[in-house]
SENU-614698 format. One record per residue (C-alpha): residue in one letter; residue number from 1; x, y, z. Coordinates in Angstrom, 3 decimals. Each point is the difference from the previous one (the first is absolute). Layout:
N
- A,NUM,X,Y,Z
...
end
This chain:
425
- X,1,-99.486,58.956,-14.191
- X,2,1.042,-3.586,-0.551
- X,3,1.223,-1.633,2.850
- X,4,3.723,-1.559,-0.949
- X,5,-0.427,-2.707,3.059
- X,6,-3.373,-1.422,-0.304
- X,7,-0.479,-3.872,-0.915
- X,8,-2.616,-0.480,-2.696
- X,9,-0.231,-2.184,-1.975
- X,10,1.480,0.843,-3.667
- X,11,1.832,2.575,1.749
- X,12,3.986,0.181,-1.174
- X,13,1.556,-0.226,3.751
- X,14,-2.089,-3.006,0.958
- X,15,1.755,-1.940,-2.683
- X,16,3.460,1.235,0.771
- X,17,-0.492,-1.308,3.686
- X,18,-1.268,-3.425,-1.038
- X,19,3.080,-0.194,-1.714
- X,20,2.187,0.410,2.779
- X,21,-2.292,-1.528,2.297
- X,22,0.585,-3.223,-3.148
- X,23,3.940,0.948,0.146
- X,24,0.178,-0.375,4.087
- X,25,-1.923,-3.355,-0.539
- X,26,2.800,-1.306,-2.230
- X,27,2.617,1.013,2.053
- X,28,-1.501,-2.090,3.499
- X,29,2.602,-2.251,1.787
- X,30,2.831,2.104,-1.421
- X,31,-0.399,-0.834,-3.607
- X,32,-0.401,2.478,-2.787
- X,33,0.019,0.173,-3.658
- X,34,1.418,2.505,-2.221
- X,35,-1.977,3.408,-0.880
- X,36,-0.344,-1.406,-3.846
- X,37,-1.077,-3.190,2.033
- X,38,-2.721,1.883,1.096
- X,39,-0.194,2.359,-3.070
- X,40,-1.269,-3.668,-1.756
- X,41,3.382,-0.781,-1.329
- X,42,1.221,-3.527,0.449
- X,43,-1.966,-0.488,3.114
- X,44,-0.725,-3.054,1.711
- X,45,-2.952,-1.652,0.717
- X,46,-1.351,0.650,3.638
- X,47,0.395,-4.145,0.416
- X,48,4.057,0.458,-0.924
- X,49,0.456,2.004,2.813
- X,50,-0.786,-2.728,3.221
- X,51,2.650,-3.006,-1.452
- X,52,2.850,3.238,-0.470
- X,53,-0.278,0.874,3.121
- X,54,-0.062,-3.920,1.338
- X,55,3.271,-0.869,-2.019
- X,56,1.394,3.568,1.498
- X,57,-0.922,-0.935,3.976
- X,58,0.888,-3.477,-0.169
- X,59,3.634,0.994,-1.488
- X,60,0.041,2.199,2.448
- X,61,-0.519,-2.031,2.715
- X,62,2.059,-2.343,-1.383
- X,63,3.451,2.283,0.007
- X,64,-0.559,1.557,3.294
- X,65,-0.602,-3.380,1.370
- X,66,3.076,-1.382,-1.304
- X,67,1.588,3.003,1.401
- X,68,-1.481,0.478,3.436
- X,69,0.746,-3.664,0.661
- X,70,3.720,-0.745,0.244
- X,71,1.945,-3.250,0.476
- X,72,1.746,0.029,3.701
- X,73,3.492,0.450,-0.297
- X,74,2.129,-3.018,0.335
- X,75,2.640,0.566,2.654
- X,76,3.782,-1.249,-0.940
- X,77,2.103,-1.480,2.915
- X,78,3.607,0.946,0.154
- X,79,2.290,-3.119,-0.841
- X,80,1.388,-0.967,2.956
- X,81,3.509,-2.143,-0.394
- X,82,0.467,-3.210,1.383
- X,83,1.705,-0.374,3.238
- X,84,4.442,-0.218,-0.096
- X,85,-0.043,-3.553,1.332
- X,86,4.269,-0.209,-0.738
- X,87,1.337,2.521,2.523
- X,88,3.125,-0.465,1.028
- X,89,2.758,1.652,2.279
- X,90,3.528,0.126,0.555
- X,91,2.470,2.070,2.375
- X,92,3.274,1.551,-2.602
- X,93,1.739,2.198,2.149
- X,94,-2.224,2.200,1.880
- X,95,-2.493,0.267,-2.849
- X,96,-2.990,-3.047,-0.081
- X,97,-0.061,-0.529,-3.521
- X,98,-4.094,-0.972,-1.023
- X,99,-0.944,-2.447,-3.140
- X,100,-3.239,-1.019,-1.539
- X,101,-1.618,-0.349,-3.279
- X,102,-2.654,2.747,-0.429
- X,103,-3.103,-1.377,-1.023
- X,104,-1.302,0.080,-3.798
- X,105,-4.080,-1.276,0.809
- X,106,-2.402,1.548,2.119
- X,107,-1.201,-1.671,3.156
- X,108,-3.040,-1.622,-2.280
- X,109,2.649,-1.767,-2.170
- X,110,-0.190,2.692,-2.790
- X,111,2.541,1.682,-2.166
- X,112,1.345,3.220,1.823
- X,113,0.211,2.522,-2.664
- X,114,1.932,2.730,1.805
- X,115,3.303,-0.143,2.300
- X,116,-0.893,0.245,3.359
- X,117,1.419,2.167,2.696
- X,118,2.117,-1.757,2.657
- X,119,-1.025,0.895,4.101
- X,120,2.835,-1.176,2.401
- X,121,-0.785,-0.971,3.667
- X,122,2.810,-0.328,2.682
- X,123,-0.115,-0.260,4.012
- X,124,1.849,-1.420,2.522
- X,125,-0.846,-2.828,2.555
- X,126,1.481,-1.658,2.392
- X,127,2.426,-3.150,-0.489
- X,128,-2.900,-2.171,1.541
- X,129,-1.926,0.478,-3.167
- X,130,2.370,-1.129,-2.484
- X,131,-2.160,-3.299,-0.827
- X,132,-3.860,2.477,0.134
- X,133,-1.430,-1.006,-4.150
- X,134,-2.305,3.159,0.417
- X,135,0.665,3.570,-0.920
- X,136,-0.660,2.402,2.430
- X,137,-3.636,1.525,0.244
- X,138,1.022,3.295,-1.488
- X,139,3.325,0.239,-1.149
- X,140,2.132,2.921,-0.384
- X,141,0.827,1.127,-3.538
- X,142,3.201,0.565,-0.532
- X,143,0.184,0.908,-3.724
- X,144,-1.993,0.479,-3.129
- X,145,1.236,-0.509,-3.659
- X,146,-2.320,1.438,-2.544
- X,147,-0.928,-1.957,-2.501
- X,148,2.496,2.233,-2.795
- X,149,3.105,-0.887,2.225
- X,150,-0.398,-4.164,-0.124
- X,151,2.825,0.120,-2.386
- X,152,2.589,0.890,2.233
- X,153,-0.313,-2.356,2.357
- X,154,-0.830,-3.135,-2.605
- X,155,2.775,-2.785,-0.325
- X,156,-0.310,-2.940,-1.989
- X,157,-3.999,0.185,0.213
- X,158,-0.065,0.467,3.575
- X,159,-0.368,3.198,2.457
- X,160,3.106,0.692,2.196
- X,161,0.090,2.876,2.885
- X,162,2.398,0.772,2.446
- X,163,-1.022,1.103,3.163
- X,164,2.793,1.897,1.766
- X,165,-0.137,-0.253,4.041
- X,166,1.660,2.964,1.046
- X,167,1.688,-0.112,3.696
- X,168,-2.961,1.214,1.610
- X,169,-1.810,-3.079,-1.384
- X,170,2.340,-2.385,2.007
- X,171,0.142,2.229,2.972
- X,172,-3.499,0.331,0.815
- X,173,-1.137,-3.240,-1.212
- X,174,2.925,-1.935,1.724
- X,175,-0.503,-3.895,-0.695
- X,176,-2.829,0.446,-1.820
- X,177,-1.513,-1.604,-2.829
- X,178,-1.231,2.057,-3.748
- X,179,-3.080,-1.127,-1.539
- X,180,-0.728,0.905,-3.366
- X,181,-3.557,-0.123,-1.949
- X,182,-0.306,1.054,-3.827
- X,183,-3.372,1.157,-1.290
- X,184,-0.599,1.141,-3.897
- X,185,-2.717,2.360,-1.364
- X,186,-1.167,1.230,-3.512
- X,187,-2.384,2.379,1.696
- X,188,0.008,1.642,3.074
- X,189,-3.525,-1.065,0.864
- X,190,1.106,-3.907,0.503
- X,191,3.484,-1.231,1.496
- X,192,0.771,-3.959,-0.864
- X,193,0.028,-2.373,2.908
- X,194,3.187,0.026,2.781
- X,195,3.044,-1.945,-1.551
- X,196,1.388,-3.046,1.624
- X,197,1.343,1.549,3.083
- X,198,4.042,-0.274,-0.015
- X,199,1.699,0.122,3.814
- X,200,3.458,0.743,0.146
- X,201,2.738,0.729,2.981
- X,202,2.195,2.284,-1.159
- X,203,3.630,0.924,1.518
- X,204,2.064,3.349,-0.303
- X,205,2.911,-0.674,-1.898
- X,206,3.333,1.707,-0.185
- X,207,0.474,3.564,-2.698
- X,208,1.258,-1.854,-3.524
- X,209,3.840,0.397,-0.418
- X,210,0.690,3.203,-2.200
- X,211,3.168,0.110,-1.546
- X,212,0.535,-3.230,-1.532
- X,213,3.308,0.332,-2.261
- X,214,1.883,-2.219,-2.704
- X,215,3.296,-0.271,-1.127
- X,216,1.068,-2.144,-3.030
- X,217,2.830,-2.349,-0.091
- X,218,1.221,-2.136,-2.722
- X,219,-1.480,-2.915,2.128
- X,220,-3.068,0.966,1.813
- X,221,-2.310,3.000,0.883
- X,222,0.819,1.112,3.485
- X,223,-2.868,1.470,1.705
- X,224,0.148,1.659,3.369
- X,225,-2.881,1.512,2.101
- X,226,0.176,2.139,3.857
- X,227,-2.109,-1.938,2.215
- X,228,-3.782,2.277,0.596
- X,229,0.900,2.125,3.457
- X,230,-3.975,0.130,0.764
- X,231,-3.264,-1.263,-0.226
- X,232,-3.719,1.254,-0.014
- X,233,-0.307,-1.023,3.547
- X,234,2.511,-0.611,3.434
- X,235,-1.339,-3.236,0.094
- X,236,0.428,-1.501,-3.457
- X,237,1.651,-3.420,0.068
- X,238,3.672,-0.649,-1.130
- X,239,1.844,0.022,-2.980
- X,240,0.722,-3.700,-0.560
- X,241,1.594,-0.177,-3.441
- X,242,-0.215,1.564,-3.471
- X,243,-1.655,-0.910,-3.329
- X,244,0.946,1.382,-3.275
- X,245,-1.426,-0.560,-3.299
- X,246,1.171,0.462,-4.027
- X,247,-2.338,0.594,-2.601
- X,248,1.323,-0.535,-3.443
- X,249,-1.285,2.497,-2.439
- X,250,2.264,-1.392,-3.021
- X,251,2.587,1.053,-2.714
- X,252,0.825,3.679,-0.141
- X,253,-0.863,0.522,-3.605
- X,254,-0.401,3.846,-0.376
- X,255,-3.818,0.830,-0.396
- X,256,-1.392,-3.530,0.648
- X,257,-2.711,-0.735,2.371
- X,258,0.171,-3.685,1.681
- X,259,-3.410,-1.693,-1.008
- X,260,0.642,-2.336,2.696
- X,261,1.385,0.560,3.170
- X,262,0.525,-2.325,2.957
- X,263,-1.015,0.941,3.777
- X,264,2.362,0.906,2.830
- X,265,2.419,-3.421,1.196
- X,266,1.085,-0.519,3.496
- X,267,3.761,-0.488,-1.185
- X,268,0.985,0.786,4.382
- X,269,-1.192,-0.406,3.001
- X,270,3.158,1.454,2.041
- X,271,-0.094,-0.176,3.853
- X,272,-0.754,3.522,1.737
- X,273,3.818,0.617,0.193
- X,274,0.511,-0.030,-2.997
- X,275,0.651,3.729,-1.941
- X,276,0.859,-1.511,-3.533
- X,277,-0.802,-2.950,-2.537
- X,278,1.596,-0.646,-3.016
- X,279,-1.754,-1.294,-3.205
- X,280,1.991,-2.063,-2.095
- X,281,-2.724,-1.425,-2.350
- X,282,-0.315,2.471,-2.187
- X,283,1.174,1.032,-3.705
- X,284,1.100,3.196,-1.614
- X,285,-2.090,1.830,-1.950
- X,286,-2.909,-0.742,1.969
- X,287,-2.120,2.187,1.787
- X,288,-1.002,-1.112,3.552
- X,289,-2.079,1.601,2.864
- X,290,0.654,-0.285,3.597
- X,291,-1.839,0.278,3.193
- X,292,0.648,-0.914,3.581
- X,293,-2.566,-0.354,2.578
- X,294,0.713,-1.128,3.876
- X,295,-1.701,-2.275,1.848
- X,296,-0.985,-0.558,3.601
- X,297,-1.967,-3.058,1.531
- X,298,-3.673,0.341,1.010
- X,299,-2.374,-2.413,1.358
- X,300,-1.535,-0.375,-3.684
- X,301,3.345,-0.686,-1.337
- X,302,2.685,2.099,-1.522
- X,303,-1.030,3.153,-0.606
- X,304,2.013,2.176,-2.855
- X,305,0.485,3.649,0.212
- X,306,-1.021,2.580,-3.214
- X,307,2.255,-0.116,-2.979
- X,308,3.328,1.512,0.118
- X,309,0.854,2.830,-2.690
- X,310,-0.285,-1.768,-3.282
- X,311,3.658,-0.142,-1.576
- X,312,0.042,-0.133,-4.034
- X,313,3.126,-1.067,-1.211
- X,314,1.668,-1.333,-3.239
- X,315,3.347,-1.213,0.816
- X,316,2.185,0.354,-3.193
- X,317,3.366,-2.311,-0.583
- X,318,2.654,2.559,0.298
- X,319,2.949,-2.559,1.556
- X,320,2.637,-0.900,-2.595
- X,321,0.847,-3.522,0.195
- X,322,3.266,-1.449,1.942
- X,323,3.061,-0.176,-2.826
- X,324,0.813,-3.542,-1.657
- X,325,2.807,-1.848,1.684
- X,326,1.932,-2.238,-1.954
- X,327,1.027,1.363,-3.026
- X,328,2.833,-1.776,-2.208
- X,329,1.321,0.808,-3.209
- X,330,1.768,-2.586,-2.497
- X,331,1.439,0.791,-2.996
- X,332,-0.434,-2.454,-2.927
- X,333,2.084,-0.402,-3.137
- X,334,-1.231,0.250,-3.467
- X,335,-1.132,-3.083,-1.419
- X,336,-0.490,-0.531,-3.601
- X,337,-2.363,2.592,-0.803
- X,338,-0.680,1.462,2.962
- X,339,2.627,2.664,1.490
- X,340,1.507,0.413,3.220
- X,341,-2.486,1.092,2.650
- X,342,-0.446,0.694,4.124
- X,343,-3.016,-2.274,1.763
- X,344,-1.548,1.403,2.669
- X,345,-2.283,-2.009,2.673
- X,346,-0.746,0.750,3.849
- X,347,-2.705,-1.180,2.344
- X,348,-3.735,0.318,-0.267
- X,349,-1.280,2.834,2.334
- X,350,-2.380,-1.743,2.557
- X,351,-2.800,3.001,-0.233
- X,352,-2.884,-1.031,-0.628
- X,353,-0.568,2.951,-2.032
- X,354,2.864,0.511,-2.552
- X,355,-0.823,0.945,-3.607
- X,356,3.746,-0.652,-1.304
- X,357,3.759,1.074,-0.305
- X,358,1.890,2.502,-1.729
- X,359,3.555,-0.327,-0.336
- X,360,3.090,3.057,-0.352
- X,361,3.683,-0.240,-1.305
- X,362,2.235,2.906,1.061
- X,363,3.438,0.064,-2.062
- X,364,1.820,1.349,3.281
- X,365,-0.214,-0.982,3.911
- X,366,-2.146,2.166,1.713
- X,367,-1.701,1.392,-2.803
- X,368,-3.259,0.164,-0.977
- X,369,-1.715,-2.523,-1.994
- X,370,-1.823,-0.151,-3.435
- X,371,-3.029,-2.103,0.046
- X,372,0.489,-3.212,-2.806
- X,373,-3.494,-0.967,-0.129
- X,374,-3.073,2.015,-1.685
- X,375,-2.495,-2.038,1.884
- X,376,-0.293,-1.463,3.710
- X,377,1.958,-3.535,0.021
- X,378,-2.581,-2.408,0.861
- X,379,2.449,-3.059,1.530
- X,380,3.564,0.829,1.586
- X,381,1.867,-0.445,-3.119
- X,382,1.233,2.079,-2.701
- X,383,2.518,-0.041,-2.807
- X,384,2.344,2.792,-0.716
- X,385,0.840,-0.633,-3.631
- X,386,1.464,3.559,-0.768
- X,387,3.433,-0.029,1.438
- X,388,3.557,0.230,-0.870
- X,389,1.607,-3.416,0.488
- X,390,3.016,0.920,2.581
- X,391,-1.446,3.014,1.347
- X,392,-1.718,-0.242,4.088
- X,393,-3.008,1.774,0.564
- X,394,-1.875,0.594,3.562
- X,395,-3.058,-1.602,0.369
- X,396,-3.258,0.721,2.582
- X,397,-3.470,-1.177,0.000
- X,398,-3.421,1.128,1.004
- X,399,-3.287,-1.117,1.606
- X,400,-2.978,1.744,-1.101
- X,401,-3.754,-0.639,1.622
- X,402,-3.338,0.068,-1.718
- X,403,-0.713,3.771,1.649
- X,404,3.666,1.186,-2.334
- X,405,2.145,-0.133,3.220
- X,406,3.406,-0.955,-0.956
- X,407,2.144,-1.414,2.541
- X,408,3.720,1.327,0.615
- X,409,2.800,-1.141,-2.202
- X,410,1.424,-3.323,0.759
- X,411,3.205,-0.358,0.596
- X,412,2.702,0.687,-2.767
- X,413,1.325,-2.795,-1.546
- X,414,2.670,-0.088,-2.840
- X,415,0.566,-1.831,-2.937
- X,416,-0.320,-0.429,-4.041
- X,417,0.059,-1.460,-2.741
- X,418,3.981,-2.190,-0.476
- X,419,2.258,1.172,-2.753
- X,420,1.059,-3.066,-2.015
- X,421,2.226,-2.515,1.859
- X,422,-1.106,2.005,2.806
- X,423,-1.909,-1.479,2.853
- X,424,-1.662,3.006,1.988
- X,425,0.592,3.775,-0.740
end
């Protein structure tokens, strides 16, 4: 019986295993060819095989050193804005009213990209410090304004934020002095340097008067005020006089905003007696806002309170004019071509604001008048050309002001134009 596993020589399985044994060969270090490859179709030479695999390892070794080998990552430092070096401080009332420019470069004199966020400091010292240049060594904050919120507190390219002081401020810091520090940050990681430290002694003041009031004259704007009845503290100095201020906002034009508007004017300082102060440089027409704010004396000077209730007004020219005196009638005769007639003449109105004269001729006493003229008179004259010669009429006059107030009648004069031969009607 044959044996199907022996190994002779010439024998069919012998072959079949050298084949393999040829195939295994081929594929050593991981690379094979194809089963036509080894079938005799398209192979490659034996010598082909060690500069593949070369040009396959050293790519290899290549990529995954290229990737096993990464650059160290570059840390970035968080911009950190220059220092406030313009800080500055001032008591309004009882609020301490901060300024400063924020800073637009980092501390290494670079471009800061982003808005920072604003960090307040405040504490109190005592008087004896007043003249200390250093901050304290870790300050209180007081505040923070995120970065979003800058806008409300910007004015005219600079930061301003009032600090109120409530009562218990003043009573448990009696005296004392309020420092203030400013620091800025774009990131939370890195503050900017302390601000120029800003020392202030600050004073209660008295509450800000609450119902100023106005009442409008033909001559002035009368203001009057009630004295404040209390103030944040028992011991808050003495009311020592008044201040009150005008704004002009301008012309009252329906739907017209002011483009430019002037700031608050001192136009009184009344003594601290004083309930009322009238305004008599103003115009109608105009629209004005008023404010009052007391004062009392401190040892850093005067010291106003908070504004009073802001009063809005546009006085408006209601007040006829006084009547014309001195009305006189004369009645001329016709000459040549012109026919009998009345003059009329009286003196000018001294008002400063009269837009012209109308004139009326009633045919009976104590009747009313007709109006001769279709447009305002412009001088105190006027010519009554359409009368009967011989016939007296009753004559008045009018004042009337740029706002169309017209004055009361003037009083009734006679008169006419003269019949022939006839020297007054």
């Amino acid at each position: 019986m044959e044996n199907r596993n022996s190994a002779f020589p010439g024998s069919p399985a012998p072959r079949a295993r050298s084949k393999n044994l040829s195939f295994r060969a081929r594929c050593w270090r991981g690379i094979c060819s194809s089963e036509n490859a080894l079938q005799g179709k398209g192979s490659r030479s034996a010598a082909d095989f060690p500069i593949f695999a070369f040009r396959i390892s050293l790519f290899a070794i290549l990529f995954v050193a290229g990737c096993a080998s990464p650059g160290q990552p570059i840390e970035r430092k968080a911009p950190v804005p220059a220092a406030v070096t313009d800080l500055a401080a001032e008591q309004s009332g009882n609020d301490v009213v901060l300024m400063f420019t924020l800073p637009h470069q980092t501390a290494e004199q670079q471009p800061l990209k982003q808005t920072p966020a604003i960090e307040i400091y405040r504490d109190f010292e005592p008087p004896a410090n007043v003249p200390a240049a250093a901050p304290p060594a870790a300050p209180t904050l007081l505040a923070t304004v995120p970065s979003g919120m800058i806008d409300r507190y910007a004015r005219q390219g600079h930061i301003r934020y009032a600090d109120s002081l409530t009562p218990n401020d003043f009573t448990q810091h009696p005296d004392s002095v309020v420092v203030y520090t400013v620091r800025t940050y774009v990131s939370a990681k890195k503050d900017s340097e302390n601000s120029n430290a800003v020392r202030l002694r600050v004073f209660p003041s008295p509450d800000p008067v609450s119902d100023l009031k106005a009442e409008v004259t033909q001559s002035a704007v009368i203001l009057t005020w009630s004295p404040p009845q209390k103030s944040p503290v028992p011991q808050a100095p003495a009311i020592t006089g008044y201040r009150l201020y005008r704004e002009d906002i301008g012309a009252a034009v329906p739907g017209a905003i002011s483009k430019t508007q002037a700031a608050p004017a001192v136009i009184g300082e009344p003594d601290a007696s004083s309930i009322s102060f009238s305004d008599s440089n103003f115009e109608f027409g105009k629209t004005y806002a008023y404010l009052i704010r007391s004062v009392v004396q401190t040892p850093n000077g005067p010291l106003e309170s908070g504004d009073s209730n802001r009063l809005v007004l546009t006085p408006k020219d209601i007040f006829p004019p006084a009547a014309p005196l001195g009305l006189v009638v004369t009645g001329v005769p016709a000459q040549g071509d012109t026919p009998a007639h009345a003059e009329l003449s009286w003196a000018i109105s001294p008002e400063s604001d009269i837009a012209g004269y109308n004139v009326y001729r009633a045919e009976q006493p104590g009747a009313s008048g007709v109006r001769l003229n279709n447009q305002l008179l412009l001088t105190p004259a006027f010519r009554d050309m359409n009368t009967q010669p011989g016939r007296r009429y009753f004559y008045t006059v009018t004042a009337v002001d740029r706002s169309g107030n017209e004055s009361p009648m003037s009083a009734v004069v006679s008169g006419g134009a003269p019949a022939e031969g006839q020297a007054s009607p």
